[in-house]
C-alpha positions in Angstrom: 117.5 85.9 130.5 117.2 83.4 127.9 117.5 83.9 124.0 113.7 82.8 124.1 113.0 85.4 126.7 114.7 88.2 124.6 113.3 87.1 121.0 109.8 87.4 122.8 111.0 90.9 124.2 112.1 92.0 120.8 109.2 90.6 118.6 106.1 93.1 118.5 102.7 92.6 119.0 101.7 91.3 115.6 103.5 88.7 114.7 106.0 89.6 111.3 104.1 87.2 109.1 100.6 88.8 109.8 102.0 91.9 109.9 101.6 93.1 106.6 97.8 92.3 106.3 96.9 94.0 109.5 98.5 97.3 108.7 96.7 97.1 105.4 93.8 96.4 106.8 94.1 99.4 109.6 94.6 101.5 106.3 91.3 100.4 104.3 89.6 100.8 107.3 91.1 104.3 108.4 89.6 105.2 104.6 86.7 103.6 104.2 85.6 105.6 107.9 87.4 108.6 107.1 85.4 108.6 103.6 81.8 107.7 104.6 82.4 110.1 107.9 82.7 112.8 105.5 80.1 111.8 103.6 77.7 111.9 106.5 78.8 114.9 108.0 77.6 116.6 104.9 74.5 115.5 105.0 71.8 117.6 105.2 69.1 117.4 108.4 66.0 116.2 106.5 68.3 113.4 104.7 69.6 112.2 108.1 65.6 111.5 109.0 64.8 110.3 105.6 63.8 106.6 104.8 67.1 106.4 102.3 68.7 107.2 105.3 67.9 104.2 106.8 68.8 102.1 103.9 72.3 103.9 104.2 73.1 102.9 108.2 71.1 99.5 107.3 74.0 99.0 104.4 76.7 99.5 106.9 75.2 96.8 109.5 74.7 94.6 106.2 78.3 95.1 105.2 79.4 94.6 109.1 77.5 91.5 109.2 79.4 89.6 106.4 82.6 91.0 107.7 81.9 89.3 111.0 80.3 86.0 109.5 83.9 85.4 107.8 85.6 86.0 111.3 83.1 83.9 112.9 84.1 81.1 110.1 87.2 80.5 112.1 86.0 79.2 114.6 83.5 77.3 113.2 85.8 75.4 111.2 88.7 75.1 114.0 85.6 73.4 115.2 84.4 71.6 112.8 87.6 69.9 112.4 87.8 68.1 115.9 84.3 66.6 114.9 84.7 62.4 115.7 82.6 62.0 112.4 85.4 63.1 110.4 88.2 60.6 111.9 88.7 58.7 108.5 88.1 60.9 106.2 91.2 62.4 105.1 90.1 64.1 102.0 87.2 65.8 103.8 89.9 67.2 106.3 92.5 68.1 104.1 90.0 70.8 102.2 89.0 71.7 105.5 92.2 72.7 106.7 93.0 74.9 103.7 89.9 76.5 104.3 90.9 76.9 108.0 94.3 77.9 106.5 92.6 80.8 104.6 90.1 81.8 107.4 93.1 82.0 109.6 95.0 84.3 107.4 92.4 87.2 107.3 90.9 86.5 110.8 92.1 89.6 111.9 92.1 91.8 108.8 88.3 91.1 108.4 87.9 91.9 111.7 89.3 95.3 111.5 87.3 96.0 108.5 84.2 94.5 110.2 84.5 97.1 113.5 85.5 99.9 110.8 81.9 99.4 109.8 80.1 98.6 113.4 81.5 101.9 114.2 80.3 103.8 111.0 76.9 101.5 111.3 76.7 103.5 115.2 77.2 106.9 114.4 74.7 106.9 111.5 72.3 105.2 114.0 72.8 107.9 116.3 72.8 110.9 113.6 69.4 109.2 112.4 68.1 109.3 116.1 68.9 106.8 118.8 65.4 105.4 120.2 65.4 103.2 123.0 63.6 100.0 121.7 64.9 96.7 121.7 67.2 96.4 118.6 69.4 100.0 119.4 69.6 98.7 122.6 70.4 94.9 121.8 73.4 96.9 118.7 74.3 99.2 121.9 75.2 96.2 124.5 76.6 94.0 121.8 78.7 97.6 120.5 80.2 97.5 124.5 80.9 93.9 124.5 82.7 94.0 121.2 85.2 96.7 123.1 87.4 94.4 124.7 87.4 91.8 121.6 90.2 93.7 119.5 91.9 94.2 123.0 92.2 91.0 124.0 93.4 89.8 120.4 96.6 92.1 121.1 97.0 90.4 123.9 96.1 86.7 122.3 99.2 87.1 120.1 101.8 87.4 122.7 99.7 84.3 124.8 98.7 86.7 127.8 94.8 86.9 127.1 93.4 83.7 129.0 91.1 82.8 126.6 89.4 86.5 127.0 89.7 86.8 123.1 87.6 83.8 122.7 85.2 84.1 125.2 84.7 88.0 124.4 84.4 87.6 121.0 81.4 84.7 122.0 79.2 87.0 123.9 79.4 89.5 121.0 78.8 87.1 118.5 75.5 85.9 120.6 74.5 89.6 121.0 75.3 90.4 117.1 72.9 87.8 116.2 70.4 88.7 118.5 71.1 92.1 117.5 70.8 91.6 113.5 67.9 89.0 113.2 65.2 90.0 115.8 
């Protein structure tokens, strides 16, 4: 084997750099759902069918929704930045890549925070009283797209997901919309 071949063997999953934040992250998010879990799981039956009930799993959406705007701002500005418009405009780009910088850097932390609140966002849904109409069902397809997402990131950092990451993380950003504004 080649020293490449056996650095790539020896590195983990997360690359050392990133490493740091994504542990972090893990741990806020391990909290934040271990705390409200709690919380709802002392609840009392006529609460969990209350109106400020419904304010409470509507705060965790709201919450999950800026979470994945900011991961969704990636992408917009990795975008953004191969626009032709913005060939000679240097100053334009060089803000735009320390933004891109930035978004980069807590991509994935965001992220975990962001499914640490999908997931608390599901269970008060379903403690409330799951109803098949179109928006539980539109949250419930988009919740089972969203499964491979974090999956396929493992896999993005080590260059084995195929564009899956991408192309996952799409379709649940299409349903997430349709899923939070209709």
């Amino acid at each position: 084997m080649s020293t490449r071949e056996i650095k790539v063997q020896k590195q983990g999953w997360i690359p050392k750099k990133e490493r740091i934040w994504v542990i972090v992250a893990i741990m806020v998010a391990a909290l934040i759902m271990l705390w409200e879990l709690k919380g709802l799981l002392q609840l009392s039956f006529t609460t969990l069918h209350s109106r400020q009930f419904e304010h409470t799993f509507k705060g965790f959406g709201s919450n999950a929704r800026i979470a994945v705007f900011f991961v969704l701002a990636y992408y917009v500005l990795l975008r953004v930045m191969k626009l032709r418009h913005l060939k000679g405009q240097v100053k334009v780009k060089k803000w735009l890549s320390t933004l891109l910088r930035f978004a980069r850097k807590w991509h994935t932390p965001a992220a975990i925070i962001a499914i640490a609140f999908i997931v608390l966002h599901t269970v008060a849904v379903f403690m409330h009283g799951f109803k098949f109409d179109f928006n539980n069902i539109s949250g419930l397809i988009s919740l089972v797209v969203l499964l491979p997402v974090p999956i396929s990131g493992l896999f993005r950092y080590k260059k084995m997901d195929r564009k899956w990451h991408l192309r996952s993380g799409i379709a649940f950003a299409v349903l997430f919309l349709i899923h939070s504004f209709l």
